[in-house]
TORKOL-4160 file (C-alpha; in steps of 0.2 Angstrom, whole numbers, padded with zeros to 4 digits, m for minus):
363
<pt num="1" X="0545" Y="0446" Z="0524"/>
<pt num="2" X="0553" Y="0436" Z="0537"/>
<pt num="3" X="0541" Y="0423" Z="0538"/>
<pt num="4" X="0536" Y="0420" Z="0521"/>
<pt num="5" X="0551" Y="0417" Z="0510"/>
<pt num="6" X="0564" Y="0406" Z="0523"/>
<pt num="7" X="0549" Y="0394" Z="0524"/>
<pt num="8" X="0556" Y="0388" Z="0508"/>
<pt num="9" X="0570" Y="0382" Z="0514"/>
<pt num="10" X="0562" Y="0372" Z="0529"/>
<pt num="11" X="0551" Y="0364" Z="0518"/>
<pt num="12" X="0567" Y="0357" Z="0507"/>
<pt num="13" X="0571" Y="0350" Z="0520"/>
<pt num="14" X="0559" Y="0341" Z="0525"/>
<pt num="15" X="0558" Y="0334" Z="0505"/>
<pt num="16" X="0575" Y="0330" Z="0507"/>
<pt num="17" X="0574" Y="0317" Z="0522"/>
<pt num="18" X="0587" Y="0316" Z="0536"/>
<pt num="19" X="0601" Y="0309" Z="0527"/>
<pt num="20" X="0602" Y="0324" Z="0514"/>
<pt num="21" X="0601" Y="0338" Z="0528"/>
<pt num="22" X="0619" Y="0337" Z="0531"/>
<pt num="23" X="0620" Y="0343" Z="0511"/>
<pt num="24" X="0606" Y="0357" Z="0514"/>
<pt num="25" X="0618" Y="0371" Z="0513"/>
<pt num="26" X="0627" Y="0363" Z="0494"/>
<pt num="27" X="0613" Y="0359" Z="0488"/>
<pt num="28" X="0595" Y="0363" Z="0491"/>
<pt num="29" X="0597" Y="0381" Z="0498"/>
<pt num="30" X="0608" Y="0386" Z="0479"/>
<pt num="31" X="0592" Y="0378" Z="0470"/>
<pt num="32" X="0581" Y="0386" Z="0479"/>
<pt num="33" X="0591" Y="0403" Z="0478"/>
<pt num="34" X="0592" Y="0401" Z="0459"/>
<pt num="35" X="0572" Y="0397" Z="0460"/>
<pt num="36" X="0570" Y="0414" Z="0469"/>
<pt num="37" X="0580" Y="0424" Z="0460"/>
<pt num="38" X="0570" Y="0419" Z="0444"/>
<pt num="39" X="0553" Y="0423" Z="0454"/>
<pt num="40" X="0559" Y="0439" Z="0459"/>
<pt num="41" X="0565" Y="0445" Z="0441"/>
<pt num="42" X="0546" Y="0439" Z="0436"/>
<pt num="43" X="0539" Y="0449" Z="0449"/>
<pt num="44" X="0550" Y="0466" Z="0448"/>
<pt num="45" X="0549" Y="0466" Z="0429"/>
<pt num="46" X="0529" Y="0462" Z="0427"/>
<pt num="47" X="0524" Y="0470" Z="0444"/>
<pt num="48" X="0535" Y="0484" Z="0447"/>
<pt num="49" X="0543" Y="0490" Z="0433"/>
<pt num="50" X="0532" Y="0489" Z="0419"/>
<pt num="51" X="0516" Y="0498" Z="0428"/>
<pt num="52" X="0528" Y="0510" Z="0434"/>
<pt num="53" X="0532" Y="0516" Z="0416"/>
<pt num="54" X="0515" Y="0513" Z="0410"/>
<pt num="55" X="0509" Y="0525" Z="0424"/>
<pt num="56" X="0520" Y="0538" Z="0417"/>
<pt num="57" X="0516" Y="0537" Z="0402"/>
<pt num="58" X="0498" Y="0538" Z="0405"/>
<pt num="59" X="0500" Y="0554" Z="0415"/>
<pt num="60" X="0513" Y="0560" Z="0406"/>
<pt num="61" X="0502" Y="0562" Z="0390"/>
<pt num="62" X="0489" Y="0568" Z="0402"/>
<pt num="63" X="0501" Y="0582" Z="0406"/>
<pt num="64" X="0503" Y="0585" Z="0387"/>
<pt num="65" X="0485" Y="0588" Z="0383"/>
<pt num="66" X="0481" Y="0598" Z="0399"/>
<pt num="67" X="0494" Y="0609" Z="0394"/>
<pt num="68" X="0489" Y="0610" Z="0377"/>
<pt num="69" X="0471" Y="0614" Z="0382"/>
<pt num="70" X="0479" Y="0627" Z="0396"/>
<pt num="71" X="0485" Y="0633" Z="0381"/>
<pt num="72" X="0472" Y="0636" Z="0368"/>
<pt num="73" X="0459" Y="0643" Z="0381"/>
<pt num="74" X="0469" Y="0652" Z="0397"/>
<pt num="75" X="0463" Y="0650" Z="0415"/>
<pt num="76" X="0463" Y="0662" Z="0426"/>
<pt num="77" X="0461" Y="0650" Z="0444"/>
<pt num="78" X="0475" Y="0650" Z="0455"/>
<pt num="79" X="0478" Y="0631" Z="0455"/>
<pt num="80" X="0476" Y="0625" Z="0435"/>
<pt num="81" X="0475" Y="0607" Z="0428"/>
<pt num="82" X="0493" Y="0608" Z="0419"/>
<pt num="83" X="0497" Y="0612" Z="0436"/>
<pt num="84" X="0489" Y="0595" Z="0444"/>
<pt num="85" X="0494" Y="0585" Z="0429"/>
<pt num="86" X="0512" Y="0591" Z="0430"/>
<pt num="87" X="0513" Y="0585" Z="0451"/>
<pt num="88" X="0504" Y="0567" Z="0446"/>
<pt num="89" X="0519" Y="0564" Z="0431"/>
<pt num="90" X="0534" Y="0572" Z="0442"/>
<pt num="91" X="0526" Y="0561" Z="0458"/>
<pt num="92" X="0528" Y="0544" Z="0444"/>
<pt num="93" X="0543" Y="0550" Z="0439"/>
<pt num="94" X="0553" Y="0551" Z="0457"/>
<pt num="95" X="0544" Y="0534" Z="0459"/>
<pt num="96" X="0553" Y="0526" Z="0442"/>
<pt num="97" X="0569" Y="0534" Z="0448"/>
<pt num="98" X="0571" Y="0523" Z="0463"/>
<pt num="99" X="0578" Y="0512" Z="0452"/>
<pt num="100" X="0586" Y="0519" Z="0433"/>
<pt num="101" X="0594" Y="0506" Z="0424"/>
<pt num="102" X="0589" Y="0497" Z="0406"/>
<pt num="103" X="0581" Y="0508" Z="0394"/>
<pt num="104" X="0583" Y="0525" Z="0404"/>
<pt num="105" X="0599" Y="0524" Z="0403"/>
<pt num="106" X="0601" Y="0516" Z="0385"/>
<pt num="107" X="0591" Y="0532" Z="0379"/>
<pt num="108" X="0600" Y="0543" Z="0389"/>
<pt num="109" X="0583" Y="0551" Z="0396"/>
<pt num="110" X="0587" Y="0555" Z="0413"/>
<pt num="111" X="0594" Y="0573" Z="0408"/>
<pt num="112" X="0582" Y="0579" Z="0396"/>
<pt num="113" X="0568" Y="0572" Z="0407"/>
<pt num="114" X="0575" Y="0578" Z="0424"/>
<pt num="115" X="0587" Y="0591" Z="0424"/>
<pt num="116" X="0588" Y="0602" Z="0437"/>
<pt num="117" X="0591" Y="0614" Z="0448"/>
<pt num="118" X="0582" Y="0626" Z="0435"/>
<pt num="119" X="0591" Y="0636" Z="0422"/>
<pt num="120" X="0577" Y="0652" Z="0421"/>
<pt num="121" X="0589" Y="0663" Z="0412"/>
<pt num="122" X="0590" Y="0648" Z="0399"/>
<pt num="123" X="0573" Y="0646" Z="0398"/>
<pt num="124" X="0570" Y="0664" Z="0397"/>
<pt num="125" X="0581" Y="0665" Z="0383"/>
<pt num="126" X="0577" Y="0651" Z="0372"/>
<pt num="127" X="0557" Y="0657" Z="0375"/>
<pt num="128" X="0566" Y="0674" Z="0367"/>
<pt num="129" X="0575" Y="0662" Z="0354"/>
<pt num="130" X="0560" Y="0653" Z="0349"/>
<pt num="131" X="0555" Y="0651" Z="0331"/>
<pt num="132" X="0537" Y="0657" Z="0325"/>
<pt num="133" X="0531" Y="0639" Z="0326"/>
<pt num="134" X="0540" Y="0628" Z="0340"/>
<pt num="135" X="0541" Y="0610" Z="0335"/>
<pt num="136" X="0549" Y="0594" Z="0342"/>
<pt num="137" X="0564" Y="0595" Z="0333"/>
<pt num="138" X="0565" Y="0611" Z="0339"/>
<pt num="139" X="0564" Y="0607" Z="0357"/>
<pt num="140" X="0573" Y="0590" Z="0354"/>
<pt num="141" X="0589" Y="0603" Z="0349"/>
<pt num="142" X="0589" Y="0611" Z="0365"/>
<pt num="143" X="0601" Y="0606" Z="0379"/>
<pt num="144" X="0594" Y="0596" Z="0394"/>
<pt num="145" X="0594" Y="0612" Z="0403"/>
<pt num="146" X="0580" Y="0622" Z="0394"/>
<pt num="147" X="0567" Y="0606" Z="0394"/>
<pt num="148" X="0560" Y="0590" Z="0404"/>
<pt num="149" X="0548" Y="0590" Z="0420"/>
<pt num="150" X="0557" Y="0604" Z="0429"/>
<pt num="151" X="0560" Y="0616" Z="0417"/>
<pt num="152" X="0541" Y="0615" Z="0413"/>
<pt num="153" X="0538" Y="0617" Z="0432"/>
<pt num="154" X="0544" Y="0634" Z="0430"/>
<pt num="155" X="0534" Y="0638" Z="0416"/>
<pt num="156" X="0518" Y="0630" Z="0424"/>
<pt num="157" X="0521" Y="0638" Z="0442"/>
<pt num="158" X="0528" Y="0655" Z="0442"/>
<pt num="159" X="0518" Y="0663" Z="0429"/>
<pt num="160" X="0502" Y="0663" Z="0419"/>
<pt num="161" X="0501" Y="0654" Z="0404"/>
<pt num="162" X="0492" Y="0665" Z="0391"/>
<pt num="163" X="0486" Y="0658" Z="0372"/>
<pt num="164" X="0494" Y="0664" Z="0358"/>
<pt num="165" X="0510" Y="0668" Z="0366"/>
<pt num="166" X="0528" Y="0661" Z="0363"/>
<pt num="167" X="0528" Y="0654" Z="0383"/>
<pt num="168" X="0514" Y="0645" Z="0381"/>
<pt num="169" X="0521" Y="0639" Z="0366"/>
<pt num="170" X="0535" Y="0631" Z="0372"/>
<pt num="171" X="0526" Y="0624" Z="0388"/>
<pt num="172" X="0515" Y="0615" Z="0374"/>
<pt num="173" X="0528" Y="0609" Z="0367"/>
<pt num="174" X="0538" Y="0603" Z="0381"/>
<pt num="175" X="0524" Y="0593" Z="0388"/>
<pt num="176" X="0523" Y="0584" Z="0369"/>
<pt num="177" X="0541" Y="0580" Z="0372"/>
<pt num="178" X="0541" Y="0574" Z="0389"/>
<pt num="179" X="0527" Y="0563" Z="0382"/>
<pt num="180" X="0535" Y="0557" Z="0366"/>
<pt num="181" X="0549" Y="0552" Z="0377"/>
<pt num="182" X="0539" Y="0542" Z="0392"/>
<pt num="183" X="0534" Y="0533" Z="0376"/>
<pt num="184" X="0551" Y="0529" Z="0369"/>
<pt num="185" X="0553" Y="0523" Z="0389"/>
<pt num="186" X="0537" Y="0510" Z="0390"/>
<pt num="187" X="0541" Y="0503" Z="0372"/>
<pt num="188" X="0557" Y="0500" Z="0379"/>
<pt num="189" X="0554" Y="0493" Z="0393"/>
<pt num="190" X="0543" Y="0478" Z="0388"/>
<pt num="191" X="0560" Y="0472" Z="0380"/>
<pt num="192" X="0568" Y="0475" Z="0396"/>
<pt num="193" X="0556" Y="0467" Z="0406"/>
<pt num="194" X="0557" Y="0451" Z="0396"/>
<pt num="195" X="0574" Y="0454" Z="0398"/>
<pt num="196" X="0575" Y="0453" Z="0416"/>
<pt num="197" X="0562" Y="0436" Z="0415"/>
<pt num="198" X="0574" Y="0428" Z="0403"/>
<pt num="199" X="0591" Y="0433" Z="0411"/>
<pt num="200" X="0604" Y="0423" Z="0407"/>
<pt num="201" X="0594" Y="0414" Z="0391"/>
<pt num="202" X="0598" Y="0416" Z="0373"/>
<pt num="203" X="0593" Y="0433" Z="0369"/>
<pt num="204" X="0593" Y="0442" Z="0385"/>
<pt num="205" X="0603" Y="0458" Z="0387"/>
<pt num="206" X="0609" Y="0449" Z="0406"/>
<pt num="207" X="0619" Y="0438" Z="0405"/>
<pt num="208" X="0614" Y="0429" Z="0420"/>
<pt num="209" X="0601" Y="0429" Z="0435"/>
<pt num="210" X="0613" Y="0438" Z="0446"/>
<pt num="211" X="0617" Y="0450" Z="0432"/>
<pt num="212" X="0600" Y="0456" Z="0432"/>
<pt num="213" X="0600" Y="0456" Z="0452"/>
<pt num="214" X="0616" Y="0466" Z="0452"/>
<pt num="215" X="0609" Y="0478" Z="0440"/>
<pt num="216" X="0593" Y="0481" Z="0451"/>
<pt num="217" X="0603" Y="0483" Z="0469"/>
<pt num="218" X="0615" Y="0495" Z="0460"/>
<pt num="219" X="0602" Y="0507" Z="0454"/>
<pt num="220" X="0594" Y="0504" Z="0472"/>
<pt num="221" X="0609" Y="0510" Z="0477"/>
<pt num="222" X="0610" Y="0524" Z="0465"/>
<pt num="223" X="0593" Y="0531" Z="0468"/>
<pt num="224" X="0596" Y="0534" Z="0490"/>
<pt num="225" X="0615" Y="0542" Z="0482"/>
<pt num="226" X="0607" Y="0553" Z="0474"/>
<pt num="227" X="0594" Y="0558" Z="0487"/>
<pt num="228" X="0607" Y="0560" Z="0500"/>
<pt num="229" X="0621" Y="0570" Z="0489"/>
<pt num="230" X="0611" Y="0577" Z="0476"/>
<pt num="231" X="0596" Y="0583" Z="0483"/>
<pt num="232" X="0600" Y="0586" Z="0501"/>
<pt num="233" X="0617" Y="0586" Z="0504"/>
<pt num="234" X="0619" Y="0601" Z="0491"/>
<pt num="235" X="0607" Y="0613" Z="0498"/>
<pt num="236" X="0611" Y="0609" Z="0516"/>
<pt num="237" X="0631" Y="0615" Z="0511"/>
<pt num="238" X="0637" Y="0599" Z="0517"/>
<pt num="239" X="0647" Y="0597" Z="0499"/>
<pt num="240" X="0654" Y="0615" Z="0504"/>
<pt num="241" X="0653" Y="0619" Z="0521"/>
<pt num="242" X="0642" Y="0634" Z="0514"/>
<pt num="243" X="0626" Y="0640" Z="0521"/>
<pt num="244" X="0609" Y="0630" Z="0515"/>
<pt num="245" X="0604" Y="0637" Z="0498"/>
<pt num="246" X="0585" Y="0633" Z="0493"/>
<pt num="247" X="0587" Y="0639" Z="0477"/>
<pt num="248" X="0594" Y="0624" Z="0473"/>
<pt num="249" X="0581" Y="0612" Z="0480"/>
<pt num="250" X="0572" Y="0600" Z="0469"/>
<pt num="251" X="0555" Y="0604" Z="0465"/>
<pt num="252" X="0556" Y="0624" Z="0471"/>
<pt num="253" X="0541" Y="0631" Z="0462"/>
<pt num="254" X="0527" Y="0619" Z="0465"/>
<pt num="255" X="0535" Y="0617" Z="0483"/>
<pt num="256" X="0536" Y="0599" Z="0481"/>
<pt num="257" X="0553" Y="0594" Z="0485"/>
<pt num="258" X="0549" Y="0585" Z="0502"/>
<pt num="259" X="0535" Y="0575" Z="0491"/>
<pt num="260" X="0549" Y="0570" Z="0478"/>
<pt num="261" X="0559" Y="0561" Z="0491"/>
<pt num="262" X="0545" Y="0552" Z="0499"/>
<pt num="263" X="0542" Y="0546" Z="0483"/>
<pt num="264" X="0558" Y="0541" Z="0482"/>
<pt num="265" X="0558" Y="0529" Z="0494"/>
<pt num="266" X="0541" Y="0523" Z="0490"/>
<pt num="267" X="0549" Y="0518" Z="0474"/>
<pt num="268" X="0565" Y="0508" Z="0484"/>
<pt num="269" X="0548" Y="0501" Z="0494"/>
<pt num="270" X="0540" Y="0495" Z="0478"/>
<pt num="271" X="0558" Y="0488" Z="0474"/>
<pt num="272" X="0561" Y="0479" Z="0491"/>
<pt num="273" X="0546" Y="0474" Z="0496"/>
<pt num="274" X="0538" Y="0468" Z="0480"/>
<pt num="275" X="0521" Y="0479" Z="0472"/>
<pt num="276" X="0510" Y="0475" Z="0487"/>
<pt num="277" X="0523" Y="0484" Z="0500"/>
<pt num="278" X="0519" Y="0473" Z="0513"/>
<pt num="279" X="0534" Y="0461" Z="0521"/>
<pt num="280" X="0533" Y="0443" Z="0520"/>
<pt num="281" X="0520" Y="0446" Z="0503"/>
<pt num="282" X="0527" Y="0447" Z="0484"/>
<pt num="283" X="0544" Y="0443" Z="0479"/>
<pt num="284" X="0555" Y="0459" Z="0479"/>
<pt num="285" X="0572" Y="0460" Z="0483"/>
<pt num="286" X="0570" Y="0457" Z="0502"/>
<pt num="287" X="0564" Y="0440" Z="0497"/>
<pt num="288" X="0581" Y="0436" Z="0492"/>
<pt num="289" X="0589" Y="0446" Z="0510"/>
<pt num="290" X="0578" Y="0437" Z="0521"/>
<pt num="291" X="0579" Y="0421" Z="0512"/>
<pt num="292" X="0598" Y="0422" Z="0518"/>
<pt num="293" X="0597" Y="0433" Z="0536"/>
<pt num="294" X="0579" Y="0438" Z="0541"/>
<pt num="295" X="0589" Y="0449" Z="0553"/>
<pt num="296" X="0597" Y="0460" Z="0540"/>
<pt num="297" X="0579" Y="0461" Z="0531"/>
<pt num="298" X="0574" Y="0466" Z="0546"/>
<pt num="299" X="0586" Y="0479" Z="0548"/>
<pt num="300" X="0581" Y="0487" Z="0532"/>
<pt num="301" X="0561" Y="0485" Z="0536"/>
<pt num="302" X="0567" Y="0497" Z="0552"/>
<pt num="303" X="0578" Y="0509" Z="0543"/>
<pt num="304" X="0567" Y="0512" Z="0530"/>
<pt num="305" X="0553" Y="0517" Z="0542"/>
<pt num="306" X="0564" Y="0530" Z="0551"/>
<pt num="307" X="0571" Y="0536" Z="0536"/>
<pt num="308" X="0552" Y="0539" Z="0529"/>
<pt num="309" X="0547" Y="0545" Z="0547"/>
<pt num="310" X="0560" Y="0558" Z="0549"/>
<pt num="311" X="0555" Y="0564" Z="0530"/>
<pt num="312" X="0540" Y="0566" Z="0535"/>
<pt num="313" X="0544" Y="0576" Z="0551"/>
<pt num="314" X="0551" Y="0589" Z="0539"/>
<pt num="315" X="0540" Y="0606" Z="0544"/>
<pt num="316" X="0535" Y="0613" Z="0527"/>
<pt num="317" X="0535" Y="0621" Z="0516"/>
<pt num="318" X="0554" Y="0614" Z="0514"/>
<pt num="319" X="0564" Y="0630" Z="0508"/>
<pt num="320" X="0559" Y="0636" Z="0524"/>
<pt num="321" X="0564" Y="0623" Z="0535"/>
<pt num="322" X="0581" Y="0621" Z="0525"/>
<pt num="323" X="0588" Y="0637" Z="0535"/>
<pt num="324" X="0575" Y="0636" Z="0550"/>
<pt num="325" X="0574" Y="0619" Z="0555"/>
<pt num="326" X="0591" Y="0614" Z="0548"/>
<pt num="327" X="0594" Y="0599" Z="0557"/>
<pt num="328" X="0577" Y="0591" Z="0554"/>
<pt num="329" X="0585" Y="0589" Z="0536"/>
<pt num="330" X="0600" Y="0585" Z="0541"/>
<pt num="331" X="0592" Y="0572" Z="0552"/>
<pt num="332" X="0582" Y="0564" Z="0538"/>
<pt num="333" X="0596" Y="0566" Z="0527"/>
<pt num="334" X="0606" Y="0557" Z="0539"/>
<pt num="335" X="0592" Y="0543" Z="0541"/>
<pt num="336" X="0592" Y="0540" Z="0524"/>
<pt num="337" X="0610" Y="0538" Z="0520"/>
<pt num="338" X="0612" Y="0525" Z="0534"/>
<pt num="339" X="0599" Y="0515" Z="0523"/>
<pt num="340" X="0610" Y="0517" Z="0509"/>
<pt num="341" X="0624" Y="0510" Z="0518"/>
<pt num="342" X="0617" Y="0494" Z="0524"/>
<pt num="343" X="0610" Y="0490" Z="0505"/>
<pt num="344" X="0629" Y="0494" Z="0499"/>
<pt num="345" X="0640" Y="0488" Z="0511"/>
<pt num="346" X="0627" Y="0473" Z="0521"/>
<pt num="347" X="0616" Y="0469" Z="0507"/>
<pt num="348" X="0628" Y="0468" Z="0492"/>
<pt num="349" X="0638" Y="0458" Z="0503"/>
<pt num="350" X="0624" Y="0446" Z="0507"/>
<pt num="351" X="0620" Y="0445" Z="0489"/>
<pt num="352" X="0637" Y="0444" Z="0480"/>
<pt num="353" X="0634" Y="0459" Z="0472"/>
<pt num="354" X="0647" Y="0467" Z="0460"/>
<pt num="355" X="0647" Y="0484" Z="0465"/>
<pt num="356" X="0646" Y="0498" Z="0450"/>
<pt num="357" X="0659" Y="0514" Z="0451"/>
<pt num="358" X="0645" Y="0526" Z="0454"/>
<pt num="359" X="0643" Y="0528" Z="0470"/>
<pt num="360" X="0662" Y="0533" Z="0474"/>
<pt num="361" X="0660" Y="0540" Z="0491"/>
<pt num="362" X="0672" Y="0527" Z="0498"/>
<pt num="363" X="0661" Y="0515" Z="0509"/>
């Protein structure tokens, strides 16, 4: 990314002629950055965001009618469609994550799409609760802990699913809702999206370019916070000084929990890098670093490669290298965080970013 994107401003130079290059910094290099920003938003929205939510909703009523199929007819096999369909929606979903801002957090969909650890207790009890005939506004009554992706995982993954019986019920019925809701989420966001291309119009919910920008590098931000503290920081014991506790992993039933970060930072890739995830290609938010300091964007390319590399060195399954391998999650834990300092504290910097409260950790 490098390579691609400071070319601009060599080329207004030359537009400019010798006797302006002296005003290059006042002049041509703002244009130019209000120019990219503009292509960028264009590209994030169109490119990035809206296949993203599309993808889960697609899957996501996939997930609904293999689990209502599961259902109807039972299955015996080890490894079950529902199954698959749940792994392909929860995969989408850690991807969308890397950055939630807009509509996600406008619907308040995060919790009842994504809460976790799982509550089986509540689950077990509401299953017990459960009305002869579950519907939506049954489920849509329930607290975030007794529905959403990972209180389905539970009911998918730990036992069978058999027809006519008030589990399988309520599985059916929490796949419908995850569906309806990835719904209300793609809706939203073709507004959103337009929002983002129109920043700082008549209309838009930005009120200006680097509004929208802000937004984006503050959920950026968000996304490897939450990786760090939420997900790894809390069963390592480093909130504590407790011993790792893999109950509390993400993802425990399906065994997923390393996959969930991976996708992650595939999602901050698609973010940074632009839809193609290939430096110097489409416009994401490293257009905008390396536009300014090709060495910081440089910086980033690097530190996301270790951070991904040292996920990836993770022995699996995950629960067991929690206690085992400790410090090759602490490593990766460690990894990632530094990426999440240099977009804070280097790239909002760069950028002017107005920082959000959020992330309070200090630095």
């Amino acid at each position: 990314m490098s390579t691609t994107w400071p070319s601009r401003h060599v080329l207004c130079a030359l537009s400019l002629g010798a006797a302006s290059i002296a005003t290059l910094g006042v002049g041509c290099i703002a244009s130019e950055g209000d120019v990219l920003r503009g292509e960028v938003l264009a590209h994030l929205a169109d490119e990035v965001f809206l296949p993203a939510h599309a993808r889960f909703q697609g899957d996501a009523a996939a997930l609904a009618e293999a689990t209502a199929l599961r259902c109807m007819t039972g299955d015996d096999d080890p490894r079950t469609a529902a199954q698959d369909a749940w792994l392909t929606t929860h995969a989408d979903w850690e991807v969308t994550a890397a950055v939630t801002f807009g509509p996600v957090v406008t619907q308040m969909q995060a919790g009842p799409l994504d809460y976790w650890p799982v509550r089986s207790d509540t689950i077990e009890a509401k299953i017990l609760a459960a009305p002869a005939t579950i519907d939506a506004a049954w489920i849509d009554g329930l607290g975030t802990s007794a529905k959403g992706l990972p209180a389905l995982e539970y009911l998918l993954f730990t036992a069978a699913l058999l027809p006519n019986t008030p589990r399988c019920a309520y599985a059916t019925a929490l796949a419908a809702d995850i569906a309806r809701r990835s719904d209300d989420l793609a809706t939203a966001w073709v507004l959103e999206a337009e929002a983002l291309k129109t920043a700082g119009q008549a209309g838009s919910s930005h009120a200006s370019e680097k509004a929208a920008i802000d937004a984006i590098v503050n959920a950026t931000i968000e996304n490897l916070y939450r990786m760090v503290k939420e997900k790894l920081d809390r069963p390592l014991g480093n909130l504590t000084g407790s011993d790792p506790d893999p109950t509390i992993l993400e993802s425990i039933y399906s065994g997923t929990t390393r996959d969930d970060l991976e996708n992650n930072l595939q999602g901050f890739a698609r973010v940074y890098l632009g839809a193609d995830g290939e430096p110097g290609g489409e416009p994401g938010l490293g257009a905008l670093v390396a536009a300014q300091s090709p060495d910081l964007d440089q910086r980033i390319l690097a530190q996301h490669a270790v951070a991904r590399d040292t996920l990836a060195a993770i022995p699996l399954p995950f629960a067991t290298a929690l206690t085992d391998d400790r410090s090759a999650v602490q490593t990766a834990r460690d990894e990632i965080d530094a990426l999440r300092r240099i977009i804070k504290l280097d790239v909002a910097s760069l950028l002017g970013v107005t920082l959000s409260l959020s992330d309070n950790d200090g630095d």
